[in-house]
Backbone bond lengths (Angstrom), bond angles and torsions (degrees), N, CA, C in turn:
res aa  C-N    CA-C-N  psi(-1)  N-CA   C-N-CA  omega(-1)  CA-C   N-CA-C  phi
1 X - - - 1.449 - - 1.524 108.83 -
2 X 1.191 117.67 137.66 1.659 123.11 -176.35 1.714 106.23 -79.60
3 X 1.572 98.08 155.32 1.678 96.17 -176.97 1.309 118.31 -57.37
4 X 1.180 124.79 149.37 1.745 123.31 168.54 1.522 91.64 -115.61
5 X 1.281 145.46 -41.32 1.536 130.19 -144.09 1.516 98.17 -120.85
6 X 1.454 126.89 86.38 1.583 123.08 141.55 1.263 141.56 -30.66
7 X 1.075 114.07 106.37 2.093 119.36 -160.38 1.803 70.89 -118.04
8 X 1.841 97.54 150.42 1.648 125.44 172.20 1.463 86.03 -104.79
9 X 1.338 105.71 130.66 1.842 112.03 171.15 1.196 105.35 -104.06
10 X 1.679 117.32 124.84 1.271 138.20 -174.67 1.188 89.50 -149.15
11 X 1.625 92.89 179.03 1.881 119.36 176.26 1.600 95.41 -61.89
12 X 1.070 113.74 101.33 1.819 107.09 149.86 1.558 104.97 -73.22
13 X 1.341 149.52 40.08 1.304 107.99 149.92 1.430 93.67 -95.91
14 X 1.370 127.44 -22.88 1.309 114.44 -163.46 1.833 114.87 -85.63
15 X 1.385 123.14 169.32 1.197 107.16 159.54 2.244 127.77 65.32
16 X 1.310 97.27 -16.98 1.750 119.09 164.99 0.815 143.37 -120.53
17 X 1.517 124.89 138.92 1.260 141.85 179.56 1.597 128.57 -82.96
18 X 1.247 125.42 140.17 1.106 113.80 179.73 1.603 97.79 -114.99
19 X 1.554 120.01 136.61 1.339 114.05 173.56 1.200 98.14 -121.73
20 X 1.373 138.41 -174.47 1.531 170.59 171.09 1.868 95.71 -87.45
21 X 1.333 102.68 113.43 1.709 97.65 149.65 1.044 155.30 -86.18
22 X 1.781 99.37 29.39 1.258 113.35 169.75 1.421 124.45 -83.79
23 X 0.940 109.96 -49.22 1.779 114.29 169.88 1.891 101.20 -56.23
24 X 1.081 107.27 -58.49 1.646 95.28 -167.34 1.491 114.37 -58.00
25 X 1.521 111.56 -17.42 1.363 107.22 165.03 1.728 122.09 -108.17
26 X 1.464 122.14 37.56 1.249 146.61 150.83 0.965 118.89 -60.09
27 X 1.206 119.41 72.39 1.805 117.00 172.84 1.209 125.39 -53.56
28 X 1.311 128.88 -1.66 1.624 138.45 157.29 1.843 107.25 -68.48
29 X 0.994 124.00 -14.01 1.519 112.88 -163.87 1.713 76.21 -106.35
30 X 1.414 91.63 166.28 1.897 121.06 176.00 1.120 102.85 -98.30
31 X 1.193 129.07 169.00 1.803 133.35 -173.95 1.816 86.41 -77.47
32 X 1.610 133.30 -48.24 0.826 128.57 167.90 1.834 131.32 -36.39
33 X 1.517 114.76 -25.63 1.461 115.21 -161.01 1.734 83.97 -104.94
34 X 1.371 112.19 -12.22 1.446 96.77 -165.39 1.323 116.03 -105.12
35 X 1.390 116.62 -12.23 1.715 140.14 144.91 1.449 116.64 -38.26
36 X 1.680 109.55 -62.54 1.241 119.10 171.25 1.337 140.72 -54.78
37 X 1.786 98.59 -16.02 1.519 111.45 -154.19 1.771 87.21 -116.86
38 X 1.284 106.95 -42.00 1.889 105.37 153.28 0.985 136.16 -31.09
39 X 1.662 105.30 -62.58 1.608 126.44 160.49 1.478 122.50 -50.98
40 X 1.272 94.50 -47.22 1.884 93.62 160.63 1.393 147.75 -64.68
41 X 1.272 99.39 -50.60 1.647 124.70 147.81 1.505 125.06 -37.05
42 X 1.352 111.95 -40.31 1.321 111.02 -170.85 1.496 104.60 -95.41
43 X 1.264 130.65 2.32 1.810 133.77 166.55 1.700 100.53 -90.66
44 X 1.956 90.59 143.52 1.219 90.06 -177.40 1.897 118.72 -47.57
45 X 1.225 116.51 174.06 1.341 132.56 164.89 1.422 116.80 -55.91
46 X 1.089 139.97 -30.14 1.534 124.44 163.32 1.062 99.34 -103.97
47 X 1.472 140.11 72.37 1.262 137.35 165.91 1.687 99.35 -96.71
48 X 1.426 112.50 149.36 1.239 124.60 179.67 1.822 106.85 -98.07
49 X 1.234 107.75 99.55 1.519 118.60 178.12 1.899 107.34 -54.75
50 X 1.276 105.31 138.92 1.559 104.67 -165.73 1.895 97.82 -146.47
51 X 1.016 123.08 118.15 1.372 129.27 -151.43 2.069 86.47 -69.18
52 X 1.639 105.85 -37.80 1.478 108.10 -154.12 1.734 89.67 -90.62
53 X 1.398 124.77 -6.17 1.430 100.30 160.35 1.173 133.88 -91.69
54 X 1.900 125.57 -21.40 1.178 126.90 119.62 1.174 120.18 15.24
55 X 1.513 106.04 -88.00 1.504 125.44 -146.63 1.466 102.45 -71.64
56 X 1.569 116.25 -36.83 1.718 128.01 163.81 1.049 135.50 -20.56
57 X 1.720 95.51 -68.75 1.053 115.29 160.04 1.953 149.58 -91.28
58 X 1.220 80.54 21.85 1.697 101.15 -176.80 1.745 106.56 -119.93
59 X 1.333 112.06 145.75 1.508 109.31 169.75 1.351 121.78 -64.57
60 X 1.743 97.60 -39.63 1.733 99.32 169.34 1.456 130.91 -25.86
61 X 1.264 141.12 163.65 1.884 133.47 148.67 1.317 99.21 -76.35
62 X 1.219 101.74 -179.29 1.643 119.15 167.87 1.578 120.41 -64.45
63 X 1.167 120.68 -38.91 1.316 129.10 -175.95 1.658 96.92 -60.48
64 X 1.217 118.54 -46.15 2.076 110.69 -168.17 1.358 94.71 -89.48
65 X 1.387 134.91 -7.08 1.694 137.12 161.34 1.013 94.40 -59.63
66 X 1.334 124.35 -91.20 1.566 140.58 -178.96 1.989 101.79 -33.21
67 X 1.171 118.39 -38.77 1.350 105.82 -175.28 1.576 112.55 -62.51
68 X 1.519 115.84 -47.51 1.345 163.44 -157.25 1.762 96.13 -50.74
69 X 1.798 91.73 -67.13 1.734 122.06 -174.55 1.902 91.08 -48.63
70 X 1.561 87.68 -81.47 2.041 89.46 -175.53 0.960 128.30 -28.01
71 X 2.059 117.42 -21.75 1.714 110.55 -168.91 1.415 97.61 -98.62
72 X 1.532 125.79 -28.90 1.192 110.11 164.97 1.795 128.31 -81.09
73 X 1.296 92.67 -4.90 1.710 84.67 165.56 1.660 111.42 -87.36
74 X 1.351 104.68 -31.88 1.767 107.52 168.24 1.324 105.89 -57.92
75 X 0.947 146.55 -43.63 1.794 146.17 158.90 1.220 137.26 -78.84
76 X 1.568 111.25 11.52 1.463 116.47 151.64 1.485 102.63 95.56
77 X 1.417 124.95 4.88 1.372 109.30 -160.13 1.938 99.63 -106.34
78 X 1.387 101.10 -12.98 1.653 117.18 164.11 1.181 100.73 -115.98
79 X 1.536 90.02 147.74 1.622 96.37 144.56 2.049 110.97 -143.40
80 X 1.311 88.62 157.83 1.786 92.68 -179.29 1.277 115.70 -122.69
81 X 1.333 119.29 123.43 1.200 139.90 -161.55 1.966 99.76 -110.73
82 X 1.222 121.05 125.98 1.229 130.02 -172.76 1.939 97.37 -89.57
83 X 1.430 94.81 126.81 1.598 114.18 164.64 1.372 123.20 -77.08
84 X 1.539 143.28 102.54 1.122 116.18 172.29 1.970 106.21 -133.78
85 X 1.178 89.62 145.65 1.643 98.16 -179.61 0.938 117.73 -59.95
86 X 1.596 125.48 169.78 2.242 125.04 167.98 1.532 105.58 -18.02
87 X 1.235 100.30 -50.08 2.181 105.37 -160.33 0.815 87.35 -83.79
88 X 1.134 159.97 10.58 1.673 147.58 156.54 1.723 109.07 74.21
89 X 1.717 117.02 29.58 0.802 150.50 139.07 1.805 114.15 -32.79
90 X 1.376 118.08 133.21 1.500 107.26 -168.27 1.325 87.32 -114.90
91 X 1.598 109.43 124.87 1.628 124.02 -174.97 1.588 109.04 -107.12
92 X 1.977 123.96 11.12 1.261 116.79 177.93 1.638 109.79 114.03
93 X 1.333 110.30 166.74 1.261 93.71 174.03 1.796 136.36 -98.06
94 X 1.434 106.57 -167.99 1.729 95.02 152.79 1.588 100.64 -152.96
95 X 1.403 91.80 128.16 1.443 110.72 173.04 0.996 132.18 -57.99
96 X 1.671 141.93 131.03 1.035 119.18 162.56 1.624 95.98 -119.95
97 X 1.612 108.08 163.00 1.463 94.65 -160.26 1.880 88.10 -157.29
98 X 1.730 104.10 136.28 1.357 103.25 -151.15 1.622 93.25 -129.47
99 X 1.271 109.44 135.76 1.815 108.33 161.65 1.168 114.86 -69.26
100 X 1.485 132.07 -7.03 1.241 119.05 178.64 1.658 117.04 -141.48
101 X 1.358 125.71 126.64 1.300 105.94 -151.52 1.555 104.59 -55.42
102 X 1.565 114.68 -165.10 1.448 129.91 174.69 1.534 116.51 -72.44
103 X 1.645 99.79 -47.38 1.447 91.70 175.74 1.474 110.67 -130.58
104 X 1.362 136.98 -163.57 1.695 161.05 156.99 1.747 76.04 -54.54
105 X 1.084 131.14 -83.53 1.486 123.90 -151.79 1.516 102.37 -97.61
106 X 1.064 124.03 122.31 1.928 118.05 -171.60 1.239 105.99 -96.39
107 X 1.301 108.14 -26.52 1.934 110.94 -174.60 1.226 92.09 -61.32
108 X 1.386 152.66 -39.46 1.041 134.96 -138.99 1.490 102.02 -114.59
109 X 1.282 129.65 37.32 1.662 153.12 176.49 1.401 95.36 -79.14
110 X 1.080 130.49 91.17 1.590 127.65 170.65 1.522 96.88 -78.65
111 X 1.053 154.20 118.65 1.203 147.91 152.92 2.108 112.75 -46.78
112 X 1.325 101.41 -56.63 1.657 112.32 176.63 1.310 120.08 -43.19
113 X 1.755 89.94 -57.32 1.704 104.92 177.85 1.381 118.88 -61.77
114 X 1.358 114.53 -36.19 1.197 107.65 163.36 1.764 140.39 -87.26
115 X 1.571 99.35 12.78 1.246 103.80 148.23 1.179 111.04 -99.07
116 X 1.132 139.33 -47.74 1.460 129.87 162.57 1.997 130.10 -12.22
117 X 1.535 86.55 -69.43 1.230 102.25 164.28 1.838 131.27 -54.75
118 X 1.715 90.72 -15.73 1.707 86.39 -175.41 1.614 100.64 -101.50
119 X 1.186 116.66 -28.47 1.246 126.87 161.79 2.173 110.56 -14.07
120 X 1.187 81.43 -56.69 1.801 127.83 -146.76 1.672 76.32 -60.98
121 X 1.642 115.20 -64.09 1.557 110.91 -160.38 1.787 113.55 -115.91
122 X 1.963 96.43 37.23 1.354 88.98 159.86 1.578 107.29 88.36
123 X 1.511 139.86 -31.74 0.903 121.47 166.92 1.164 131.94 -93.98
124 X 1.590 123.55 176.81 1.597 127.76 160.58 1.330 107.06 -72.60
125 X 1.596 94.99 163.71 1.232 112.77 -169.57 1.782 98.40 -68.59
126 X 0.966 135.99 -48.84 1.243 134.67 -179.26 1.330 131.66 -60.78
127 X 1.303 99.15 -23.85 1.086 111.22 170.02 1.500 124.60 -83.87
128 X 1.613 130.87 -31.29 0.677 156.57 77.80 1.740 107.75 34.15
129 X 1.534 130.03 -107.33 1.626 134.01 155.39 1.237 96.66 8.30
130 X 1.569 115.04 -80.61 1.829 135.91 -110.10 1.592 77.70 -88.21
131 X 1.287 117.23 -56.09 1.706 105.53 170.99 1.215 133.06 -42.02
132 X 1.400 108.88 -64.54 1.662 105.12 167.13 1.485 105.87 -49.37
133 X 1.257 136.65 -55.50 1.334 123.50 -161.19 1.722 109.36 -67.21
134 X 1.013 117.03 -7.31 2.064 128.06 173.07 1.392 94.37 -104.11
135 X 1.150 129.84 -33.84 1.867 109.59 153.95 1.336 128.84 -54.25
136 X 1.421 102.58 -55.70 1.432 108.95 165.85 1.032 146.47 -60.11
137 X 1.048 126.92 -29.76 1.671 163.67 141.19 1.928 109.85 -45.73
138 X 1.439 100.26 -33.81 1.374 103.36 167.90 1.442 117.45 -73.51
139 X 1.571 110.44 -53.85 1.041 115.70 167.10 1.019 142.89 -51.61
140 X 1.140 133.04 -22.03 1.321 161.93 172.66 1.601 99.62 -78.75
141 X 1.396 133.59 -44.03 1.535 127.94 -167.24 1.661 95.47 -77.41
142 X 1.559 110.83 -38.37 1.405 110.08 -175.12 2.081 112.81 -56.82
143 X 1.480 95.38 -56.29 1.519 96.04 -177.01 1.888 100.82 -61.59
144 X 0.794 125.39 -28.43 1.535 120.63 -159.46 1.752 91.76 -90.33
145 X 1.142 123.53 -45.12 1.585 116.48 154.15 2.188 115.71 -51.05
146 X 0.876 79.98 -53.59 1.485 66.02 -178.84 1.309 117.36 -72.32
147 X 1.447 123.68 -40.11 1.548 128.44 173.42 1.899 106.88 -47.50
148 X 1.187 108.51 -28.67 1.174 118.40 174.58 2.216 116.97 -65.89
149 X 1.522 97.17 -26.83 1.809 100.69 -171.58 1.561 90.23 114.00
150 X 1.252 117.81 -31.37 1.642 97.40 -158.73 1.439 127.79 -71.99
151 X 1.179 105.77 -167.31 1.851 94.65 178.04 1.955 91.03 -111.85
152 X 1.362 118.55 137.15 1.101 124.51 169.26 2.028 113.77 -85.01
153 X 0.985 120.26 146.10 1.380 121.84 -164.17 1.669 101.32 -148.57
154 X 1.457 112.78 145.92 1.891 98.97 179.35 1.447 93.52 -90.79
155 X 0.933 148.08 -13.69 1.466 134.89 158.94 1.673 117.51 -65.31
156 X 0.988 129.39 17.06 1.553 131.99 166.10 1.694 90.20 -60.96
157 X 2.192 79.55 143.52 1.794 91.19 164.35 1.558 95.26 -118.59
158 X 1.634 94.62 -160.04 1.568 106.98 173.70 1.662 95.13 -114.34
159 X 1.042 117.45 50.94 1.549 121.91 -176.13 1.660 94.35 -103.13
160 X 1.493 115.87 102.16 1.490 92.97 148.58 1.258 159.61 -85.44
161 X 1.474 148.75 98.36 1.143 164.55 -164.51 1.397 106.49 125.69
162 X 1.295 115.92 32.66 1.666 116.76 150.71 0.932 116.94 -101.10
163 X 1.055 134.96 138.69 1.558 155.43 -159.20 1.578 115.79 -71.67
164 X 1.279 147.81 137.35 1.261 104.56 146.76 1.727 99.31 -150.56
């Protein structure tokens, strides 16, 4: 079969991202939620999410940014956490923003309920998240190991050419 997809060969260490092709092949996201979540993904890990740098750097306005943000927080792949000062003053948000949604079903991400629920056993809400998202993230290595033939094991490394 003749080529269809043109790649420019350069240094990939410099200048690239590596993502997961699971989200980009999520047929629940819009070419729009998956731009955004690209754009996000590819800044380091303590990057401070900023609705107006988004918007900077995208052709979109703010309004299909802001649309963009909501469909991935409706699908688990954001979430927004409200800032507020001593006076309980609301100073904006902070993003947290995930390659893989929260759950098997994302529509069903109550944000409330799940502060509610953490309430219940003592933790923060983030703390709380960051678990499910290392559950999920587990789960996900298991099916993608097995979709593979292999046998999944909790002793897996990231060693390649070790056996397991």
């Amino acid at each position: 079969m003749d080529k269809t997809i043109y790649r420019v060969h350069r240094d990939k260490t410099k200048g690239f991202s590596i993502v997961d092709n699971a989200w980009i092949n999520d047929p629940r996201l819009s070419a729009k939620e998956k731009g955004i979540l690209l754009y996000l993904l590819a800044k380091p890990d303590n990057w401070q999410v900023y609705e107006l740098d988004i918007v900077k750097h995208m052709a979109d306005g703010r309004d299909s940014i802001r649309t963009g943000i909501k469909g991935l927080i409706s699908k688990a792949y954001m979430w927004r956490e409200q800032r507020r000062n001593e006076g309980g003053q609301f100073r904006g948000y902070i993003y947290h923003v995930y390659e893989y949604p929260l759950s098997e079903n994302p529509t069903s991400v109550n944000p409330t309920l799940l502060k509610t629920k953490v309430k219940a056993n003592g933790k923060n809400r983030i703390q709380a998240y960051h678990e499910a998202m290392e559950e999920a993230e587990s789960r996900a290595m298991r099916q993608a190991v097995e979709a593979a033939g292999w046998t999944y094991t909790e002793d897996m490394t990231d060693n390649p050419g070790e056996e397991h």
